[in-house]
C-alpha positions in Angstrom: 8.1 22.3 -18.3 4.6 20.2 -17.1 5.7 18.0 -19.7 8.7 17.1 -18.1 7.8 15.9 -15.4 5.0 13.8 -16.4 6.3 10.4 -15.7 7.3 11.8 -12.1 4.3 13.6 -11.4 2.0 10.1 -12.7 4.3 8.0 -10.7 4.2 10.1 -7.6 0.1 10.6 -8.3 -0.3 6.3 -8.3 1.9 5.9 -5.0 -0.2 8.4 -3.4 -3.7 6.5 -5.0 -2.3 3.2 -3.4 -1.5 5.1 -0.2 -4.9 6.2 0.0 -6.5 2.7 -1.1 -5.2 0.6 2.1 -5.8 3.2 3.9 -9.6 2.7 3.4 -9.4 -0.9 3.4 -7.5 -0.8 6.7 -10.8 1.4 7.9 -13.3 -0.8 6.3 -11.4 -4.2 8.2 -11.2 -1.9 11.0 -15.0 -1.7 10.9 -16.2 -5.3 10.1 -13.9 -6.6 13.1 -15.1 -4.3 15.4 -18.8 -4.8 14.6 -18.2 -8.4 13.9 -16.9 -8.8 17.4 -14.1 -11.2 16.1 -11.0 -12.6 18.7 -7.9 -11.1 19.7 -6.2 -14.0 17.8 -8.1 -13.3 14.5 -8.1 -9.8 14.5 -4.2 -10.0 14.6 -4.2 -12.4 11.8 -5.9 -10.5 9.2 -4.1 -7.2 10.5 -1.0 -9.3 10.1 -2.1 -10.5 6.2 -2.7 -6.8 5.7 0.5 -5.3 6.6 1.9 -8.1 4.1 0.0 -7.0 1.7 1.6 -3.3 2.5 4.9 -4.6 2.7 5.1 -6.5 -0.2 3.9 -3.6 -2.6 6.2 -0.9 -0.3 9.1 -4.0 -1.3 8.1 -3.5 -5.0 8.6 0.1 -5.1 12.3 -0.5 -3.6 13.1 -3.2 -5.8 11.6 -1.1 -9.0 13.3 2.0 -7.7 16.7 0.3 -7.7 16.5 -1.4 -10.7 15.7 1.4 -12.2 18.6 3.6 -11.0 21.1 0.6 -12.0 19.7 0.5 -15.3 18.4 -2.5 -15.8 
């Protein structure tokens, strides 16, 4: 039955990893702009390049998913 479910359980298990990944990197940016005492104007640039970064991988996914399910 585990064996089944591999591929599901590996996919879920590296969504989750990547999850958890900009998480801490969106801490750790959190931290150096606070201590680095940057502007209102760059702060909101590099949170703005970060969410990209989050968007375009959460875009991947979709575009995987669906592919996928039309199969292609």
């Amino acid at each position: 039955m585990f064996a089944k479910y591999i591929d599901q359980i590996e996919t879920i298990g590296l969504n989750l990893f990547f999850v958890i990944i900009f998480f801490f990197i969106g801490m750790a940016i959190h931290d150096v702009l606070k201590k680095g005492d940057v502007p209102l104007f760059g702060r909101a640039i590099v949170w703005l390049v970060l969410f990209l970064g989050c968007a375009g991988f959460v875009a991947k996914g979709i575009i995987q998913l669906s592919m996928e399910g039309s199969g292609l």
